[in-house]
Every structure is written in structure tokens, then in C-alpha cells.
C-alpha positions in Angstrom: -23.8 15.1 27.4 -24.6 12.8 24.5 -25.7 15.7 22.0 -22.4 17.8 22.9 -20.1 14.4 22.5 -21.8 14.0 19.0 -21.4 17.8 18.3 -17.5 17.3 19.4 -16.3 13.7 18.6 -16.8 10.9 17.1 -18.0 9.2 20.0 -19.2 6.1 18.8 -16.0 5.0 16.6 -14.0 5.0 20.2 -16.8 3.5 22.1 -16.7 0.6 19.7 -12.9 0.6 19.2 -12.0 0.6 23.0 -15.0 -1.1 24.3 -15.1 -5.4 24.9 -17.3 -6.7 22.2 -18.6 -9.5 24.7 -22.0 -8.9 25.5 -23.0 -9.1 29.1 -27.0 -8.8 28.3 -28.7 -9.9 26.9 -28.1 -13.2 26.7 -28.2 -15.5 23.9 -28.4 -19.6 23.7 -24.8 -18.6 22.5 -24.1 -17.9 25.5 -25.3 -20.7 27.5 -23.3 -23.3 25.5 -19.7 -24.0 27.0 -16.9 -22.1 25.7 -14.3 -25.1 24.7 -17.4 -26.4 22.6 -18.0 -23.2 20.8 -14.7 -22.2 20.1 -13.7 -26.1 18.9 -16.8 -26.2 16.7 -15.7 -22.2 15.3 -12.5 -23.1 14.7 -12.9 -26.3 13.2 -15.4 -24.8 10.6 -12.5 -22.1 10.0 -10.2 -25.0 9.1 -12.1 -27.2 6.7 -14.4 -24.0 5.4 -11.2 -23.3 2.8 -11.9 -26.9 1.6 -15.6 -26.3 0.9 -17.7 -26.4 -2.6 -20.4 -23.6 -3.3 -23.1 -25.7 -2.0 -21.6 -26.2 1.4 -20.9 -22.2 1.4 -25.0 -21.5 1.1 -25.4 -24.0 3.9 -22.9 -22.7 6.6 -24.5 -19.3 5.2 -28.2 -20.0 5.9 -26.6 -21.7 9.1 -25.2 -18.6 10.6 -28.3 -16.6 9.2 -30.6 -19.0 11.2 -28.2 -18.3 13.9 -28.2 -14.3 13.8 -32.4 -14.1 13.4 -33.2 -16.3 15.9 -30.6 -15.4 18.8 -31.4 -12.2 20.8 -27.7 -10.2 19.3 -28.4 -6.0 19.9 -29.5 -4.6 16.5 -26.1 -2.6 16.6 -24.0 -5.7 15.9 -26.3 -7.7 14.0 -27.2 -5.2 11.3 -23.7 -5.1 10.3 -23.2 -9.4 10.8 -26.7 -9.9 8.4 -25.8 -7.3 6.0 -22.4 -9.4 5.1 -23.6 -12.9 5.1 -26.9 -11.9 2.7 -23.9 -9.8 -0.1 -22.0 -13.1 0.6 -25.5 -15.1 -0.3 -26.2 -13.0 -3.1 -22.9 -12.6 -4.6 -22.3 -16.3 -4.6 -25.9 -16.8 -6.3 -25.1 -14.6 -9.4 -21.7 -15.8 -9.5 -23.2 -19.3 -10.4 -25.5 -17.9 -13.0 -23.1 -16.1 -14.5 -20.9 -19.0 -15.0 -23.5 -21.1 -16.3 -24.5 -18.7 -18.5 -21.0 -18.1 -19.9 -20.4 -22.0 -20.6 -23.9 -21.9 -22.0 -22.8 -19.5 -24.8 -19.5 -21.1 -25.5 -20.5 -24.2 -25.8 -23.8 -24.0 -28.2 -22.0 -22.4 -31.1 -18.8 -23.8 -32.1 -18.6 -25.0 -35.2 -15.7 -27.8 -36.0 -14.9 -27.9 -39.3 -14.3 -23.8 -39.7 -12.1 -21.7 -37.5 -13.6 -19.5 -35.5 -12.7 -17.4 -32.4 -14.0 -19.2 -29.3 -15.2 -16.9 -26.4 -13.9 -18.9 -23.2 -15.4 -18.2 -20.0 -13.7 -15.3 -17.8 -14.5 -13.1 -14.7 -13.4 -9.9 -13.9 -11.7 -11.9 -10.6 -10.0 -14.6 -10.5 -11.5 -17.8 -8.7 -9.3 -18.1 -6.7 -9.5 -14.5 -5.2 -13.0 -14.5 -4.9 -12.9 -17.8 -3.1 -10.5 -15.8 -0.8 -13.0 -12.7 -0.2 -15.6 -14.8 0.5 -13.8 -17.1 2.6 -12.3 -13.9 4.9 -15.9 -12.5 5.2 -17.6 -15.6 6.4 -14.1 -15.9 8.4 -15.1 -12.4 10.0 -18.8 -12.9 10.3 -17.6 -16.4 12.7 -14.8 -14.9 14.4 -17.3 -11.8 15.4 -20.1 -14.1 16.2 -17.6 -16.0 18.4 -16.5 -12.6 20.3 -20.0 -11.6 20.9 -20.8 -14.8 23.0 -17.3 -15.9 24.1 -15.0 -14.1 26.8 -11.5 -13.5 25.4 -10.1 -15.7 28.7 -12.1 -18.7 27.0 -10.4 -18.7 23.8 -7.1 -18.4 25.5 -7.5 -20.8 28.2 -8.9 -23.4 25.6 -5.5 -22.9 23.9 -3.4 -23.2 26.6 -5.3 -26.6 28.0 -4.6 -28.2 24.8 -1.1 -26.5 24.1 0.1 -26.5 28.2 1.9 -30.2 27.4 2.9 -30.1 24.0 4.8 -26.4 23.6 8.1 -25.0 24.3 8.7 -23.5 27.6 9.3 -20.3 26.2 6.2 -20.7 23.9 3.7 -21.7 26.9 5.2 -18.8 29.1 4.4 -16.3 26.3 0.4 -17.9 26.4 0.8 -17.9 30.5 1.6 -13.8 29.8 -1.1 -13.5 27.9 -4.0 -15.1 29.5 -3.0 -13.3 32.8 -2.9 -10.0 31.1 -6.5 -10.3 29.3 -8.2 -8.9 32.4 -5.3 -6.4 32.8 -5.7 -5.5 29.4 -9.7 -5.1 29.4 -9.4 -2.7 32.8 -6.7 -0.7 30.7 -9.2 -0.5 27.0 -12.0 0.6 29.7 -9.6 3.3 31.5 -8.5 4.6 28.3 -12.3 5.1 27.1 -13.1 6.7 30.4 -10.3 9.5 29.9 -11.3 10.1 26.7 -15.1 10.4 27.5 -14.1 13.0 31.2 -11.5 14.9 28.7 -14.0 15.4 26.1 -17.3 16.5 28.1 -14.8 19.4 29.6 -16.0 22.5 27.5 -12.5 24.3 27.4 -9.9 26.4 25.5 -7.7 24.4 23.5 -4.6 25.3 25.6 -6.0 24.1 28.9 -7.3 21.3 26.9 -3.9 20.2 26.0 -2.8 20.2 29.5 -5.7 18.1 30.2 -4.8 15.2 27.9 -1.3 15.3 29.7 -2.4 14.5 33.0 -4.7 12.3 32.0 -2.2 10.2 30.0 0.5 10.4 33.1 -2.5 9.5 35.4 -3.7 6.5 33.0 0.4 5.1 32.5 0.5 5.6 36.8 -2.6 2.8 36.9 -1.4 1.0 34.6 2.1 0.5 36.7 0.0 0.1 40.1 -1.8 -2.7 38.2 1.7 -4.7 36.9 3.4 -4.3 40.1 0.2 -5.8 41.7 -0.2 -8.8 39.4 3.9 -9.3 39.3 3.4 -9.6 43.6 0.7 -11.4 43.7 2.5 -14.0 40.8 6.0 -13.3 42.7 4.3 -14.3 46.2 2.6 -17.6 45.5 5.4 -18.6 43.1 3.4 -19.2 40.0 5.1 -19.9 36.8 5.2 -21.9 34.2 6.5 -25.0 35.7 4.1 -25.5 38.6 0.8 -23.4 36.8 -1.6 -26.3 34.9 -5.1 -25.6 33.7 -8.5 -28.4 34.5 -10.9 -27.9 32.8 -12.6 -23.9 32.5 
């Protein structure tokens, strides 16, 4: 079945697009810390990371490399995760020694008492935008490194403990909405991946094929309403809402 899905499809963009990047096994001393102290810590670095000099950059970079070679992350996501931070390493390295170097020869030859034409430092980016790539890619390598260890529920609980008493009703509800359809949403991603995979190992004509795809998509949109009109009772029966619905701890 694998050899006629490669021969076929591109099976392994739609395993990783509709799959949950949270990985079950195996486990990682990620994964034994608590959730509200990984995601404070992660999102606390994205705040204050904006702020930082070059010198905190290689730090937080040989950080999360320490992080990525000692944790026990499948090869299949921490290829891709090293492979960023060491371009990020390296770019930042010859960034520096190509500014030095460039105030080197401007300053060591100017002359004051003829005119001359100065050659003033300049990159082929702006500093500012290269701050902002390399800002987004550590942003992605964290925010990856988060999902790998973290269950989407723990982000969002985290966020509606702290936000449950200081938002808008209509605000909170819209968090209540989505923390309750997380697990819907997950069971839907997997249902949609297992259509696609039962369509595609059928070895038929294209016409029947189309037909196919039809029932599957009415059957898949049919689960998906048994599933709402489930969670809507079971919400409907024990009168949860916004009002009466508070979060612990998690």
C-alpha cells in the first residue's frame, strides 16, 4: 500500500498537513515538564526575543540547539528544526564579520583635509528586516518545539485560566468555543486523512473515482454533524456556559 500511495499521491504532504504534530512517543523531558510552565516560559521568550542584542540571539540559539540534540524529537521533525537554527547561527556569524569588516575599511582611509568619496557601510537588507527574518525563524523553530511537546488543549486552557476573569463575555465565550472544539477539531483533521488515505488505495477509473470522493465527503460532513449535535446535548444538558464554566488549575 505504501509503494502504490507514493506511485499515486503525495502522501506525505497530507499526512503532515492533516496529522496533530504532538507526539505521543517517544517521550521527551519536554514532555514531562507541566504545560502552563512551558508555554509561559515560550511565550515569554517570544515577547522579549524582539528586544534582544546579537549576543543574546547566539545564546537562545545554542539554547534550543542543546535542546533539539539532547531530547529524543523523531529525525523527521528535528532535521528540519536543526537545519533552521544552524542557517540562523551561521547567517548571524557572517553578518557580524561583514559589518566589521565594512566599518574597518571606512574608517582606516579617510583623509580630512581633501575631499574624497567615503564608502559608508550598507547591506543588501536592511537591519531592520533581517532582524525581522531572524526573529520569525527562531519564532517558528519555538512555536514548533512548543507543538511537538505541548497538546493544543494546554495552550488554550492556559489562556483561558488567565483570561476567564479579565475578558468580555463575548470574548471568553469565543475561547469557551474553541477549547471545546480542539478535540472535535482533531477527530475531524484525523477523519479527513482517513478518507483521503481509503479513497486513494482504491485502484479505479477516474469516473467511479469521482463518485467516490462524493460519498466520502457527504459521509465525513454526516460525522461531523453527529459529533456537534452530541457536544451541543451534552453542553445543552448539564447547562454549561460561560457564566457557570471556570477552569483550576490543568
Amino acid at each position: 500500500m505504501q509503494s502504490f500511495l507514493n506511485k499515486k499521491g503525495n502522501h506525505g504532504f497530507t499526512t503532515n498537513f492533516f496529522s496533530n504534530q504532538y507526539i505521543y512517543s517517544p517521550k521527551t523531558f519536554l514532555h514531562f515538564i507541566k504545560p502552563k510552565y512551558k508555554i509561559f516560559v515560550t511565550f515569554s521568550y517570544l515577547c522579549l526575543s524582539i528586544y534582544f542584542k546579537t549576543i543574546y540571539f547566539y545564546i537562545s540559539i545554542s539554547i534550543l540547539l542543546l535542546i533539539l540534540v539532547f531530547s529524543n524529537i523523531p529525525k523527521k521533525y528535528l532535521y528540519n528544526l536543526l537545519l533552521i537554527l544552524i542557517i540562523i547561527y551561521f547567517y548571524i556569524f557572517l553578518y557580524k564579520i561583514k559589518e566589521s569588516t565594512y566599518i574597518k575599511s571606512s574608517t582606516s582611509n579617510i583623509l580630512l583635509y581633501t575631499f574624497h568619496l567615503l564608502r559608508l557601510p550598507h547591506h543588501i537588507l536592511p537591519i531592520f528586516l533581517t532582524r525581522m527574518i531572524l526573529i520569525y525563524l527562531i519564532y517558528m523553530v519555538v512555536l514548533n518545539l512548543l507543538k511537538l511537546t505541548t497538546l493544543v488543549e494546554d495552550i488554550i486552557m492556559f489562556f483561558l485560566i488567565i483570561w476567564q476573569n479579565n475578558l468580555h463575555n463575548f470574548l471568553y465565550r469565543c475561547l469557551l468555543i474553541i477549547a471545546f472544539a480542539s478535540q472535535a477539531l482533531e477527530k475531524i483533521i484525523q477523519r479527513i486523512h482517513y478518507t483521503y488515505i481509503s479513497v486513494r488505495i482504491k485502484d479505479i477509473n477516474k469516473l467511479y473515482l469521482s463518485k467516490l470522493y462524493y460519498y466520502a465527503v457527504i459521509t465525513l460532513l454526516k460525522d461531523i454533524h453527529k459529533d456537534i449535535y452530541i457536544t451541543s446535548s451534552i453542553l445543552y444538558i448539564r447547562e454549561i456556559n460561560e457564566n457557570n464554566f471556570r477552569i483550576k488549575d490543568f
